[in-house]
C-alpha positions in Angstrom: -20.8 -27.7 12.7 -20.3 -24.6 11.6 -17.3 -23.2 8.8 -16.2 -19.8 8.6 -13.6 -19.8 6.9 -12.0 -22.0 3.7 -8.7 -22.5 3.9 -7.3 -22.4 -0.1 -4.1 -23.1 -1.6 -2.1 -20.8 -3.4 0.8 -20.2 -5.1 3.2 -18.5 -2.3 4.1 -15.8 -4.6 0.7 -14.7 -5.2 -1.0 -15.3 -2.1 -0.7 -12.0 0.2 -1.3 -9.9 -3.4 -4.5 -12.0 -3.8 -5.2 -10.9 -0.1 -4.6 -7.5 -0.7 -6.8 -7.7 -4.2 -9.1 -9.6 -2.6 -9.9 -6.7 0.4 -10.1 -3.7 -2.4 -13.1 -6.2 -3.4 -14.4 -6.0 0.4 -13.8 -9.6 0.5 -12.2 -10.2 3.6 -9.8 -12.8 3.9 -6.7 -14.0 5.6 -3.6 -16.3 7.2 -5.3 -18.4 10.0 -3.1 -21.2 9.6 0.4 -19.2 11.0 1.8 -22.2 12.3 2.6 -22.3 16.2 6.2 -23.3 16.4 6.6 -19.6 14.6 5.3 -17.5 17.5 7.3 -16.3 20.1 5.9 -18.0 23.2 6.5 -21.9 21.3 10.3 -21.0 19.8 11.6 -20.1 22.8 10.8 -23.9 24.1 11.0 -25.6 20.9 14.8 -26.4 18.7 13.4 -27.7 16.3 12.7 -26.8 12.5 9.9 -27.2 10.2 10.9 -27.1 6.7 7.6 -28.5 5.2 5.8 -26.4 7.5 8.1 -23.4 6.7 7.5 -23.9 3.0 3.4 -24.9 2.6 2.3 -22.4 5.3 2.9 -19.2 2.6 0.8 -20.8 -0.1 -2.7 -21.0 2.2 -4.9 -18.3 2.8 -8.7 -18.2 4.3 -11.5 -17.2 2.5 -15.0 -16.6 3.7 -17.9 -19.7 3.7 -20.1 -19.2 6.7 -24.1 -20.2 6.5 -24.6 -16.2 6.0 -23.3 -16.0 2.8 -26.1 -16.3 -0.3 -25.5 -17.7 -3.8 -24.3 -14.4 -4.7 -22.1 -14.0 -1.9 -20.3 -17.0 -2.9 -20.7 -16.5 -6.4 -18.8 -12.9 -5.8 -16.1 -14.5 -4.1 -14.8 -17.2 -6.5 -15.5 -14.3 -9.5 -12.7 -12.2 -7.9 -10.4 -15.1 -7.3 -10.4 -16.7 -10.3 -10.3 -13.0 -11.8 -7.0 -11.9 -10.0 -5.4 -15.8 -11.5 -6.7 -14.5 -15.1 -5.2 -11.3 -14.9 -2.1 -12.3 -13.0 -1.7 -15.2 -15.9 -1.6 -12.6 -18.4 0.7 -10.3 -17.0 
């Protein structure tokens, strides 16, 4: 079995500014998790509404954990993360 990506949890407010922070670092991330009721294809068939859905799918985001990635890769990763929450507390 193999991971690419891990999905993370994040406050909604900060998550596509972490994304952006995150990609001036060269750390690519990303919202894999769009949820299918919200593409055009599914509402046209579907009525119904999601509000759990609607409100937990802005908080995830994906960040990189393949078997490629060294110690250091991984270690560079959570660095700018928990960086970005540090300075963003402070603000």
């Amino acid at each position: 079995e193999t991971c690419q990506y891990y999905c993370a949890r994040v406050p909604a407010e900060n998550r596509d500014n972490l994304i952006d922070y995150l990609a001036s670092k060269k750390i690519h991330t990303s919202v894999h998790f769009k949820p299918l009721y919200l593409y055009n294809i599914v509402k046209s068939m579907n009525e119904r509404t999601y509000p759990v859905c609607d409100f937990e799918w802005k908080k995830l985001i994906s960040l990189p954990c393949h078997p490629a990635m060294s110690d250091k890769d991984i270690d560079y990763v959570i660095y700018w993360v928990k960086k970005y929450f540090r300075d963003a507390k402070n603000q």
